[in-house]
N, CA, C and O atoms as a CHARMM CRD file, in Angstrom:
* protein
*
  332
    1    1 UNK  N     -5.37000 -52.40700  51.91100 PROA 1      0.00000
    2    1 UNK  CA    -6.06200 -51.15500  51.72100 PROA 1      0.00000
    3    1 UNK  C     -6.23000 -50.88500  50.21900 PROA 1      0.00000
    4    1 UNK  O     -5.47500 -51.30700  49.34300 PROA 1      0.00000
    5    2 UNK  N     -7.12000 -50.26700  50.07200 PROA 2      0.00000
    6    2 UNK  CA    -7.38800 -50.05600  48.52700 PROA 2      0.00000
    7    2 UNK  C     -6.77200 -49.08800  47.63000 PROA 2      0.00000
    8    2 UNK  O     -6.63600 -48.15300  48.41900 PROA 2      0.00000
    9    3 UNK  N     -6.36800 -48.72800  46.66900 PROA 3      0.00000
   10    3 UNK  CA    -6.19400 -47.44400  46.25000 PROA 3      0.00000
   11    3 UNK  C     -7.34500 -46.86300  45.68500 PROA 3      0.00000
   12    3 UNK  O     -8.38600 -47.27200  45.17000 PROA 3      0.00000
   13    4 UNK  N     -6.78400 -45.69000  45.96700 PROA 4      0.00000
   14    4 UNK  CA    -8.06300 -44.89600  45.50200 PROA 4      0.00000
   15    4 UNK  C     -8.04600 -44.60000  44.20600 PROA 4      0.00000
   16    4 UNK  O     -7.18800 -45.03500  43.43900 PROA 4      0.00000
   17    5 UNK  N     -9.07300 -43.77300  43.83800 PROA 5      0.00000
   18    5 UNK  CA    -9.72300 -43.94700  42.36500 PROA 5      0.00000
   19    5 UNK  C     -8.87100 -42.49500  41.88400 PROA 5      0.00000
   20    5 UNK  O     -8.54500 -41.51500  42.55400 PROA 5      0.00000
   21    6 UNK  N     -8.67600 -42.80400  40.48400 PROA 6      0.00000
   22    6 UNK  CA    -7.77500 -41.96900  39.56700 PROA 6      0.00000
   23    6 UNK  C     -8.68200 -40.69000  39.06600 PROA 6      0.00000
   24    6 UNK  O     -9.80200 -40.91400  38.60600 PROA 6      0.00000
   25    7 UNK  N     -8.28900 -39.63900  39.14100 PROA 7      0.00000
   26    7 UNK  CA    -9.29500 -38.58300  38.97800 PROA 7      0.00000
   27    7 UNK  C    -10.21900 -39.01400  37.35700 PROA 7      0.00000
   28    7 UNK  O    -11.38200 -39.12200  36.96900 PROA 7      0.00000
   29    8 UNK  N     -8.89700 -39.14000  36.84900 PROA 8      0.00000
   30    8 UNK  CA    -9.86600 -39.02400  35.50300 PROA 8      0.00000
   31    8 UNK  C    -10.56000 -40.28300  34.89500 PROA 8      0.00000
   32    8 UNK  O    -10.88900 -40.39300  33.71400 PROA 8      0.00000
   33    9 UNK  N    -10.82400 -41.69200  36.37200 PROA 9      0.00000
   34    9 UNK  CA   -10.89400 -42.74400  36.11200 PROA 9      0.00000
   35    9 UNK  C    -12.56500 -42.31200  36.26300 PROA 9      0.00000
   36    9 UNK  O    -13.51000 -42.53500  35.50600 PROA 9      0.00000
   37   10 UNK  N    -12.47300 -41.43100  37.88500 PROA 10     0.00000
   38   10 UNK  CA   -14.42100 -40.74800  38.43200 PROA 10     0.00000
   39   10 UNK  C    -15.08000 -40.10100  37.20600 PROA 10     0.00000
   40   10 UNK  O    -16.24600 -40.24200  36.83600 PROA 10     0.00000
   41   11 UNK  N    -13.80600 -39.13300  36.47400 PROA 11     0.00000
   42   11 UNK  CA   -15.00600 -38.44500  35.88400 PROA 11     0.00000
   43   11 UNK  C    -15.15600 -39.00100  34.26200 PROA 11     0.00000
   44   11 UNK  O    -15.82800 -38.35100  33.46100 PROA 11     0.00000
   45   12 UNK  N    -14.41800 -40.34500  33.84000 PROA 12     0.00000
   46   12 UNK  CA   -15.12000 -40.79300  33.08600 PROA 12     0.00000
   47   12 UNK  C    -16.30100 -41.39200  33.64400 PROA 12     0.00000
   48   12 UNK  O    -17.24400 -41.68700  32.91000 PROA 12     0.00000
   49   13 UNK  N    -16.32700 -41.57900  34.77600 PROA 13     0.00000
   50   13 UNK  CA   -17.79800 -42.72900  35.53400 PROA 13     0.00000
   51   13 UNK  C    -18.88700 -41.66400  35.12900 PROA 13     0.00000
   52   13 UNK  O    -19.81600 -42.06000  34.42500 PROA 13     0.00000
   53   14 UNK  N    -18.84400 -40.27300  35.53900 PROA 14     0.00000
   54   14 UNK  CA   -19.79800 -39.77600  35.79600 PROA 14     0.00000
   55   14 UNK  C    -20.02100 -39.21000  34.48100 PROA 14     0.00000
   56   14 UNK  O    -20.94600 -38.40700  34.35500 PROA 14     0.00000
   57   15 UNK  N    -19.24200 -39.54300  33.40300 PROA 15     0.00000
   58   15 UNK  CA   -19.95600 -39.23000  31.75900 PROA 15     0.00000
   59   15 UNK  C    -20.72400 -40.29600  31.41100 PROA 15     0.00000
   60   15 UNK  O    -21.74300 -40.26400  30.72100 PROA 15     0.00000
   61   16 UNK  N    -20.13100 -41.37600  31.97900 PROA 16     0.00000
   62   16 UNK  CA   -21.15800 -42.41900  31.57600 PROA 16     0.00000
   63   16 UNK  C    -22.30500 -42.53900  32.02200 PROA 16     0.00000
   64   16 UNK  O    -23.30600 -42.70500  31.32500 PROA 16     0.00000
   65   17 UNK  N    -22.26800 -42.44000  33.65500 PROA 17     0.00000
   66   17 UNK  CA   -23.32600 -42.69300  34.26700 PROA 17     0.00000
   67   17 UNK  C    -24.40900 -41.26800  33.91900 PROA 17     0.00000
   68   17 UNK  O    -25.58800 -41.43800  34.23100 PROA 17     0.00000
   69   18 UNK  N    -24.18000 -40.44800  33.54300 PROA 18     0.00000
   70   18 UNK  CA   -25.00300 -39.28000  32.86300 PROA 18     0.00000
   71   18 UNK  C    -25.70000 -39.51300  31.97900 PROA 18     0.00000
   72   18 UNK  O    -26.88500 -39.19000  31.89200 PROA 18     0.00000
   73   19 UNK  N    -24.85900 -40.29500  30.95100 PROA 19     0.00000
   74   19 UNK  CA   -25.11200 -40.44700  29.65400 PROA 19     0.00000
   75   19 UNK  C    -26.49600 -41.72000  29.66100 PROA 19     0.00000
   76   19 UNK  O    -27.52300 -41.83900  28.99300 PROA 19     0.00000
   77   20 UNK  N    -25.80700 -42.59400  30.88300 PROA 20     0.00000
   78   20 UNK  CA   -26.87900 -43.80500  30.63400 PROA 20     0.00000
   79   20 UNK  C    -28.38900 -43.22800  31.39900 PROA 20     0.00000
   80   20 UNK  O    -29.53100 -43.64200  31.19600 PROA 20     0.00000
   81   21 UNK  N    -27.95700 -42.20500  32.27100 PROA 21     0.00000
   82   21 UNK  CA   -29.19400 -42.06300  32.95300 PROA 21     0.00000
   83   21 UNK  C    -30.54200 -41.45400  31.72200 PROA 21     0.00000
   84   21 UNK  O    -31.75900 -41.63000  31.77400 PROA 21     0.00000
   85   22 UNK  N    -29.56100 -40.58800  30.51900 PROA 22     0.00000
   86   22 UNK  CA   -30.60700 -39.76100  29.76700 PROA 22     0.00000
   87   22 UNK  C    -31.04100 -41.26400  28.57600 PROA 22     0.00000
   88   22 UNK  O    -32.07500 -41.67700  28.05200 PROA 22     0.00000
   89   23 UNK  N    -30.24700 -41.49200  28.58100 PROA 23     0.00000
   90   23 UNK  CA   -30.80700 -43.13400  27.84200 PROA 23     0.00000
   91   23 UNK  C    -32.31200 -43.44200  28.73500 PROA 23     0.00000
   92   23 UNK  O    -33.51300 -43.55500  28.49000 PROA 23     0.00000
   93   24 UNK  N    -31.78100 -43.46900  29.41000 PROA 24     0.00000
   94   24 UNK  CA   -33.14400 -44.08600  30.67900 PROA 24     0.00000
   95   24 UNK  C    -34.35400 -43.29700  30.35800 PROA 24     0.00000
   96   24 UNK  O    -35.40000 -43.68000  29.83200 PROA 24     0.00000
   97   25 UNK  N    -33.97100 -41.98600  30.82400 PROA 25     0.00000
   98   25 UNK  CA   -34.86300 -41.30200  30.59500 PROA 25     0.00000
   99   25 UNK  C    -35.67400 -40.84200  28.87800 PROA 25     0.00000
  100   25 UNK  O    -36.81700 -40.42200  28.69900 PROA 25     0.00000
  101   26 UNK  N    -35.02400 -41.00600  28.25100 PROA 26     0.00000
  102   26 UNK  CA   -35.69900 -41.21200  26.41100 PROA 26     0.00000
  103   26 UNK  C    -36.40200 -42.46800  26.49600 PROA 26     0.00000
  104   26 UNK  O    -37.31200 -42.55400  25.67000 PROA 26     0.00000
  105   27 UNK  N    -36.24000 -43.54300  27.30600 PROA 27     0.00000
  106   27 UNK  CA   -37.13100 -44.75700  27.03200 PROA 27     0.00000
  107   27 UNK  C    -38.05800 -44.69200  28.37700 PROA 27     0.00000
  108   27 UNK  O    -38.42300 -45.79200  28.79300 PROA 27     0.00000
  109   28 UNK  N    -38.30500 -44.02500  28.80100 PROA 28     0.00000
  110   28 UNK  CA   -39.79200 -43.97600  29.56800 PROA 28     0.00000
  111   28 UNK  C    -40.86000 -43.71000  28.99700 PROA 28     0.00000
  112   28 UNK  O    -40.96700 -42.89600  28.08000 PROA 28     0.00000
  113   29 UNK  N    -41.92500 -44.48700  29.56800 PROA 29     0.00000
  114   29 UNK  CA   -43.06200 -44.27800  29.14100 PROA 29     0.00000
  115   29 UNK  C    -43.90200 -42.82800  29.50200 PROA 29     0.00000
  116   29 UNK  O    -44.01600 -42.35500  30.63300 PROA 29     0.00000
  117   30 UNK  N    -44.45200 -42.25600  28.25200 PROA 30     0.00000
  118   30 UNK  CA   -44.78600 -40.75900  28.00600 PROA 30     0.00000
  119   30 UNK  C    -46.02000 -40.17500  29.08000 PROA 30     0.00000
  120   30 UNK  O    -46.65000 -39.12300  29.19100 PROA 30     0.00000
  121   31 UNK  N    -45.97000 -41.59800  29.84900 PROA 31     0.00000
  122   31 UNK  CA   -47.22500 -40.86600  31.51600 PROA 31     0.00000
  123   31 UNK  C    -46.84400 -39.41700  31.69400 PROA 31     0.00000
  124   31 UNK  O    -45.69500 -38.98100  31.62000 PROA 31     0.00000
  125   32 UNK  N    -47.89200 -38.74700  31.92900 PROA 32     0.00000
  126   32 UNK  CA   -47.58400 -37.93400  32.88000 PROA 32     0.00000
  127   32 UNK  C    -46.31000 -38.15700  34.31100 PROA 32     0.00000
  128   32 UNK  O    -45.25700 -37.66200  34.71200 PROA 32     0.00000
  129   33 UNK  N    -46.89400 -38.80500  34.51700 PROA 33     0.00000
  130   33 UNK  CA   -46.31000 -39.59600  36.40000 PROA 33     0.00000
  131   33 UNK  C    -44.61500 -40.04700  36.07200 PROA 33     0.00000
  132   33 UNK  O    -43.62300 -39.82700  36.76600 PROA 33     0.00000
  133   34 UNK  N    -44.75800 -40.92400  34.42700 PROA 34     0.00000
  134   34 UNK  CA   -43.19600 -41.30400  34.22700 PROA 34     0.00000
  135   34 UNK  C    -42.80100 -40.17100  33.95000 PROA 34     0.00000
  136   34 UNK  O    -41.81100 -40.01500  34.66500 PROA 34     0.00000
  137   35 UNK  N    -42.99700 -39.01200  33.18300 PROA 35     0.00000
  138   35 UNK  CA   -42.35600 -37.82200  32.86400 PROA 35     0.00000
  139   35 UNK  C    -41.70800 -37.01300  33.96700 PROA 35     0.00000
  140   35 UNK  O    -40.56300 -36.56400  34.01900 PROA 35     0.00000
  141   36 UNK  N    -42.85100 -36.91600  34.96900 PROA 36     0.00000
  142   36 UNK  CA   -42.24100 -36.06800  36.20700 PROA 36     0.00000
  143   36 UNK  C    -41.28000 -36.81600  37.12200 PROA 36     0.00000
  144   36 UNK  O    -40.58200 -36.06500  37.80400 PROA 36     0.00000
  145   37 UNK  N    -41.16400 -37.57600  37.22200 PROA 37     0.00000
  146   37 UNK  CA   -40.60300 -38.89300  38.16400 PROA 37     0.00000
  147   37 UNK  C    -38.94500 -38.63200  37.27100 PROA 37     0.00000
  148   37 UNK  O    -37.82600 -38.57100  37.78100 PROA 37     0.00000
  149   38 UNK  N    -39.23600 -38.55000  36.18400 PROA 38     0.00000
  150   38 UNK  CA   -38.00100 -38.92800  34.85400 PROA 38     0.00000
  151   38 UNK  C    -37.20800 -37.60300  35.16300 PROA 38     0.00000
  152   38 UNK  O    -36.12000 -37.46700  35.72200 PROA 38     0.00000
  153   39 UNK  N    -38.09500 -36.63900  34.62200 PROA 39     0.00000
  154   39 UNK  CA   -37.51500 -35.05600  34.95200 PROA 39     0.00000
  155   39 UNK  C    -36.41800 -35.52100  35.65700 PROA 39     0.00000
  156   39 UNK  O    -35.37600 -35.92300  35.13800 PROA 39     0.00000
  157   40 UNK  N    -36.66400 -35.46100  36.88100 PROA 40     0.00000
  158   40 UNK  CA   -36.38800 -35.57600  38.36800 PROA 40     0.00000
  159   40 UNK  C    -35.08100 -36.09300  38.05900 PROA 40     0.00000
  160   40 UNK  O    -34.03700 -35.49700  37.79600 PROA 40     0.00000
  161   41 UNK  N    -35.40500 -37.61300  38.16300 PROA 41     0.00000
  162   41 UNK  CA   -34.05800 -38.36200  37.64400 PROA 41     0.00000
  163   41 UNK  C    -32.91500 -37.60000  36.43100 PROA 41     0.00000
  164   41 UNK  O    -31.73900 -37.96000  36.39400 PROA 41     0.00000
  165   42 UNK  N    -33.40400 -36.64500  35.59300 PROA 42     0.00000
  166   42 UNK  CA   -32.76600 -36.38000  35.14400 PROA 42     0.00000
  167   42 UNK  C    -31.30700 -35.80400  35.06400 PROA 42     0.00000
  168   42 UNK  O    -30.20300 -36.05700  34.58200 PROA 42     0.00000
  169   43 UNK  N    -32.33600 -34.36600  36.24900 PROA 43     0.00000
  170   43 UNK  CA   -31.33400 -33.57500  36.66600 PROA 43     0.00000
  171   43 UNK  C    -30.47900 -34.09400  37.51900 PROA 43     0.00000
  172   43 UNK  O    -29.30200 -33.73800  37.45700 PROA 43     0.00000
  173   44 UNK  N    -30.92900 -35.09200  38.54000 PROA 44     0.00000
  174   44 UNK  CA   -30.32400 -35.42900  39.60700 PROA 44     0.00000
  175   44 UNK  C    -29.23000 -36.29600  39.13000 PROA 44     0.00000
  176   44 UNK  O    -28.22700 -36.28000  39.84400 PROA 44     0.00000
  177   45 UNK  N    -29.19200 -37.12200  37.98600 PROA 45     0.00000
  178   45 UNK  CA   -28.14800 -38.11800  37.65100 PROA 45     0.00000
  179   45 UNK  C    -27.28100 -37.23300  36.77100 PROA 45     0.00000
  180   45 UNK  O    -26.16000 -37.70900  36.58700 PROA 45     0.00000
  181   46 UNK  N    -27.49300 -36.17500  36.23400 PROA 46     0.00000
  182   46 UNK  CA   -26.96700 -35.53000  35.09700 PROA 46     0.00000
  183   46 UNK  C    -26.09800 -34.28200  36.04900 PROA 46     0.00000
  184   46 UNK  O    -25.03900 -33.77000  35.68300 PROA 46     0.00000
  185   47 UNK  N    -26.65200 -34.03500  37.01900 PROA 47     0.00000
  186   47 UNK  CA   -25.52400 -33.20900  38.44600 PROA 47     0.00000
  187   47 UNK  C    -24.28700 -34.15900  38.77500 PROA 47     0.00000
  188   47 UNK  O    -23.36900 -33.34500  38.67100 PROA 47     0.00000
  189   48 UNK  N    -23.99500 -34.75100  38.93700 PROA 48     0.00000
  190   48 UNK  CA   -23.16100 -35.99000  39.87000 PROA 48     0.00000
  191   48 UNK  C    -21.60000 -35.45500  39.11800 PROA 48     0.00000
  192   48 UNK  O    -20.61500 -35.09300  39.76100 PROA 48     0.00000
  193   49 UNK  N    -21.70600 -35.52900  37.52200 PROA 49     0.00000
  194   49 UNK  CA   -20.19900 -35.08600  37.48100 PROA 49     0.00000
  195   49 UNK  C    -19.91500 -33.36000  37.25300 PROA 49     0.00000
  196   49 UNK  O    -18.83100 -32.79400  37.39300 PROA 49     0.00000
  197   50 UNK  N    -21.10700 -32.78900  36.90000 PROA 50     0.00000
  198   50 UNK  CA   -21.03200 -31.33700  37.17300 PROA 50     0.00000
  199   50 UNK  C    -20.53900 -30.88000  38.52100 PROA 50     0.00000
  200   50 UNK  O    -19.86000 -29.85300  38.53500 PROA 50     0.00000
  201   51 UNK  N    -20.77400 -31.47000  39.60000 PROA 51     0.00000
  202   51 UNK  CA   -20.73200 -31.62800  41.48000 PROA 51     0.00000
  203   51 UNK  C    -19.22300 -31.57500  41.53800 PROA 51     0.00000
  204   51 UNK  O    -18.47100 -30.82900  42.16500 PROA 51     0.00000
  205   52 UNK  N    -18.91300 -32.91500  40.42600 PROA 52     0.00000
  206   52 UNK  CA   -17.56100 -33.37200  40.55900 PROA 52     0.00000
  207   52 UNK  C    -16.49700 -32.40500  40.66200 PROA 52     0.00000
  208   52 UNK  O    -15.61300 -32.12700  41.47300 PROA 52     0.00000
  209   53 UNK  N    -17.12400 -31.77500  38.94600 PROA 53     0.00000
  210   53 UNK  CA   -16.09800 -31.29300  38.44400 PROA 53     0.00000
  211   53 UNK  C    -16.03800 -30.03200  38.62900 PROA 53     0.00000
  212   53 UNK  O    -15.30700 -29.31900  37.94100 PROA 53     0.00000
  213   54 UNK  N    -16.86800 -29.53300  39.67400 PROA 54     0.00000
  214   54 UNK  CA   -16.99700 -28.34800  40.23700 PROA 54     0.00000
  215   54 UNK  C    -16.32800 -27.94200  41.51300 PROA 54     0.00000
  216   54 UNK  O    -15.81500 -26.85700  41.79000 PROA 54     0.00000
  217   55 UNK  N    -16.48700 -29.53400  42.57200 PROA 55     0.00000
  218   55 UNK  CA   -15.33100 -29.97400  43.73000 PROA 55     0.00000
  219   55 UNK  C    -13.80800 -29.80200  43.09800 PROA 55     0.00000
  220   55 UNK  O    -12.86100 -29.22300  43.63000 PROA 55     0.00000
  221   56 UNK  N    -13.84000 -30.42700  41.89200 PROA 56     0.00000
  222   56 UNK  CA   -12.03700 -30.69200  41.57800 PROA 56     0.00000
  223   56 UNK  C    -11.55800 -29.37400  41.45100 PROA 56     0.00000
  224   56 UNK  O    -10.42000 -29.15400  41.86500 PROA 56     0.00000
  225   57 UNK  N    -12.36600 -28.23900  40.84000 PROA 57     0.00000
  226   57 UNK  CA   -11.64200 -26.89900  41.15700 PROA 57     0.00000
  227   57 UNK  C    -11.79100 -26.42100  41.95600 PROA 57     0.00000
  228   57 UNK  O    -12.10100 -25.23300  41.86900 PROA 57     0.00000
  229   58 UNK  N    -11.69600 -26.88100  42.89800 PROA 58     0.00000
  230   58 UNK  CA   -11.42400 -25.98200  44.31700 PROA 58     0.00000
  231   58 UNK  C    -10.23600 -25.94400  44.40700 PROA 58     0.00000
  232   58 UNK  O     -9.40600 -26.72300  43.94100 PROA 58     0.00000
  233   59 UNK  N    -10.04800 -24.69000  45.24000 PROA 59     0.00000
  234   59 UNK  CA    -8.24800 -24.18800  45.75500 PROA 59     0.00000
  235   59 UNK  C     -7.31000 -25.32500  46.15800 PROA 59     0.00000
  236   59 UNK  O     -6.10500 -25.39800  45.91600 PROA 59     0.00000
  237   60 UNK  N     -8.28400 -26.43400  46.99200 PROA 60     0.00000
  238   60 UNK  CA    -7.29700 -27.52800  48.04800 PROA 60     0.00000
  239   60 UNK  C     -7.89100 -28.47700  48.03400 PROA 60     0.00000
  240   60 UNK  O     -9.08300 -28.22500  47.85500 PROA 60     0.00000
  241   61 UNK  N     -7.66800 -29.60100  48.14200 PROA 61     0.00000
  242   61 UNK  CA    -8.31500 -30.68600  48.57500 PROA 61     0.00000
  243   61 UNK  C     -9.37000 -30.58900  49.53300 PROA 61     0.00000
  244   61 UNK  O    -10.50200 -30.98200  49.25200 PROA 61     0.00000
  245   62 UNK  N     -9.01100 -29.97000  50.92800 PROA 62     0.00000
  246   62 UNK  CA    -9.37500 -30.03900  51.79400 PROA 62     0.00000
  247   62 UNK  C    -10.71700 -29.33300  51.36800 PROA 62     0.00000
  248   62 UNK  O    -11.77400 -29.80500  51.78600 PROA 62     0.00000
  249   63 UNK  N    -10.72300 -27.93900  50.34800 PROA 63     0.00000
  250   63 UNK  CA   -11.78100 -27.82100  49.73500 PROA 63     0.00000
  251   63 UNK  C    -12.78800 -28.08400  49.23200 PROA 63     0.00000
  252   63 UNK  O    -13.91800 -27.61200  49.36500 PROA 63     0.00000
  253   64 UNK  N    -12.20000 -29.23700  48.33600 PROA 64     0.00000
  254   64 UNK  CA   -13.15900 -29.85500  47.38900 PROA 64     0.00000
  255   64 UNK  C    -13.89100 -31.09200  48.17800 PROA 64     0.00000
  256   64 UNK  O    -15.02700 -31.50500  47.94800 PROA 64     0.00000
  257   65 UNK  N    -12.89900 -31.62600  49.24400 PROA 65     0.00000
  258   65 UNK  CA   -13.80800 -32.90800  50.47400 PROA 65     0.00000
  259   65 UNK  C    -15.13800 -31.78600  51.00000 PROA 65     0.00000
  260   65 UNK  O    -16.27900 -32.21400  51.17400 PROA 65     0.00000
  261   66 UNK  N    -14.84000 -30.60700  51.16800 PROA 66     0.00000
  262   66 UNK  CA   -15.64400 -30.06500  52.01700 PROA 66     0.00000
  263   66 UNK  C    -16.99000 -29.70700  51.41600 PROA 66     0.00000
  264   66 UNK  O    -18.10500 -29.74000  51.93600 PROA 66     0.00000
  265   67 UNK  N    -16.53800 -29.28600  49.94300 PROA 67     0.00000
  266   67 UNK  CA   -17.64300 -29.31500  48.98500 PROA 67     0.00000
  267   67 UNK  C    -18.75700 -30.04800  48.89900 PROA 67     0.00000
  268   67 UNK  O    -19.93400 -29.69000  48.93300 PROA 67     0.00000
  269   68 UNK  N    -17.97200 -31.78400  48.71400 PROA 68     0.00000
  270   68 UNK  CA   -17.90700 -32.52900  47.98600 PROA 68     0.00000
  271   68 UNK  C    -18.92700 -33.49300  49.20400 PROA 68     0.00000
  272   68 UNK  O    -19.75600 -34.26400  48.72000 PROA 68     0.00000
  273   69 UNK  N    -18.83400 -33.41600  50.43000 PROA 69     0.00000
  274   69 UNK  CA   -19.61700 -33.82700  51.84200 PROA 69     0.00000
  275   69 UNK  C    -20.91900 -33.18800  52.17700 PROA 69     0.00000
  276   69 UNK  O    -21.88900 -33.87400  52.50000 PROA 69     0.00000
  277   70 UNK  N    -20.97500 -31.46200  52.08500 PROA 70     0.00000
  278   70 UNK  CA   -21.79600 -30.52100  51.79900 PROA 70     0.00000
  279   70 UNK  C    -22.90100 -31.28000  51.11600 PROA 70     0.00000
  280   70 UNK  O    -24.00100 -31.56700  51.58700 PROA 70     0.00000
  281   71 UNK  N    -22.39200 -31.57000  49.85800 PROA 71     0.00000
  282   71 UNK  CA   -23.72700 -31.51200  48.56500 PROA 71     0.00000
  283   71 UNK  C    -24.01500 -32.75200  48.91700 PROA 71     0.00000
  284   71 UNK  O    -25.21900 -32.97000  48.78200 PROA 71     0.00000
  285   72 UNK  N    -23.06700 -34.17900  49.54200 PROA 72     0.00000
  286   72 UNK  CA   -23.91700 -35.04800  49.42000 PROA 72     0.00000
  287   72 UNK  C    -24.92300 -35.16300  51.06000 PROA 72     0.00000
  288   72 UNK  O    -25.93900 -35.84800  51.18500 PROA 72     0.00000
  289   73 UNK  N    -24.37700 -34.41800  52.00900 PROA 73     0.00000
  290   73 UNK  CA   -24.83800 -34.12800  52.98000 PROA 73     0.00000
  291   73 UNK  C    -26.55800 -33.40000  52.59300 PROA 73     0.00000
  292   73 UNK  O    -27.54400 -34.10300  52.81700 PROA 73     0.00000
  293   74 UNK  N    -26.69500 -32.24700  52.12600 PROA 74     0.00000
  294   74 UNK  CA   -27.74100 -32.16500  51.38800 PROA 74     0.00000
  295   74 UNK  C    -28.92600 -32.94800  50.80900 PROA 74     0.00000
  296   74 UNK  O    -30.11900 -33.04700  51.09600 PROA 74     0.00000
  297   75 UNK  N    -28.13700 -33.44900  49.90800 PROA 75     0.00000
  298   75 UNK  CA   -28.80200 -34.45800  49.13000 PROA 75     0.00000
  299   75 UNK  C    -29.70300 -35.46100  49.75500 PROA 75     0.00000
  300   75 UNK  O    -30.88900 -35.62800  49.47100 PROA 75     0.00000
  301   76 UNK  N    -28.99400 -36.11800  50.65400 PROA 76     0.00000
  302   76 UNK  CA   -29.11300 -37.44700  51.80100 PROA 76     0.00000
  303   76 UNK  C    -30.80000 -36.75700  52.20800 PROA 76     0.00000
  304   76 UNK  O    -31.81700 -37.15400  51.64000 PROA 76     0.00000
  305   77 UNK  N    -30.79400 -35.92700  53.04000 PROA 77     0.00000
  306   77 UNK  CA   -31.62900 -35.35400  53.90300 PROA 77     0.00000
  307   77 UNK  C    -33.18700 -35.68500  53.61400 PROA 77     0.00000
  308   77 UNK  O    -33.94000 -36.24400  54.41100 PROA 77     0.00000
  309   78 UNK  N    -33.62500 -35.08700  51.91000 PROA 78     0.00000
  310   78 UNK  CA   -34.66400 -35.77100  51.95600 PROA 78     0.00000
  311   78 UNK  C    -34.99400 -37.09300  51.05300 PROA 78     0.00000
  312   78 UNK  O    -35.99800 -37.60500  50.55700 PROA 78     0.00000
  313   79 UNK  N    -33.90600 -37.30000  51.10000 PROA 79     0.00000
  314   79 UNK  CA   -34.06300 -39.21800  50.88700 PROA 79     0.00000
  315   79 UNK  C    -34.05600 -39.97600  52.07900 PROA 79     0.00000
  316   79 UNK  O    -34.84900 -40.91700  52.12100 PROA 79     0.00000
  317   80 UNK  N    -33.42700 -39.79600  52.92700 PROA 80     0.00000
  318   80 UNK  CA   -33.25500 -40.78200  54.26800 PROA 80     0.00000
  319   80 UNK  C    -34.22400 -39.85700  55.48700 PROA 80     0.00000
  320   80 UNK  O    -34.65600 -40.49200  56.44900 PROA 80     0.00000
  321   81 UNK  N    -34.51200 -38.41000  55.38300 PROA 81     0.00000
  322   81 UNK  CA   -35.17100 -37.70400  56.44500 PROA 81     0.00000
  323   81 UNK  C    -34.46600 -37.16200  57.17800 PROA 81     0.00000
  324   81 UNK  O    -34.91100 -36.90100  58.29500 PROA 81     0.00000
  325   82 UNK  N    -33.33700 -36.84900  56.89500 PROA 82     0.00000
  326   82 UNK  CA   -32.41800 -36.07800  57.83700 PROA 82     0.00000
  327   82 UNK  C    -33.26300 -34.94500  58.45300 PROA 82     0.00000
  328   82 UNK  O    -34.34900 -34.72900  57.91500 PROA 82     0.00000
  329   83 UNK  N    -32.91600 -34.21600  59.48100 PROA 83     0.00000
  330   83 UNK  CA   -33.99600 -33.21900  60.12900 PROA 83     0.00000
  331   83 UNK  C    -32.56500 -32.17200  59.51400 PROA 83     0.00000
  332   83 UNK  O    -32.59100 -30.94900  59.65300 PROA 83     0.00000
């Protein structure tokens, strides 16, 4: 079985992975179409450890799973079509 991941192992992931997403987004091309597309990506990769670190203060664990299922429950819906 695996162990699980060290709190402060996630939310260095999600500084990085923030950080690389706005990298991404400074090297797109200045289209219209890449801009709005980019936006997009922006916010959405630049949420992930705000989400996080918004779950980790919750009262309980049981809290922050519940949070933490919620938003990606959400999320899913109109990427995959959830009804």
């Amino acid at each position: 079985m695996k162990k699980s991941m060290a709190p402060v192992d996630l939310e260095i992931r999600t500084t990085d992975f923030a950080l690389r997403i706005i990298r991404l987004f400074a090297a797109l091309p200045k289209t219209t179409e890449a801009q709005v597309l980019g936006k997009q990506l922006l916010r959405c990769g630049t949420s992930v450890g705000a989400h996080y670190r918004e779950a980790k203060r919750g009262k309980s664990t049981l809290t922050s799973s519940a949070r933490s299922k919620v938003r990606c429950k959400n999320w899913m819906k109109p990427v995959i079509g959830f009804s």
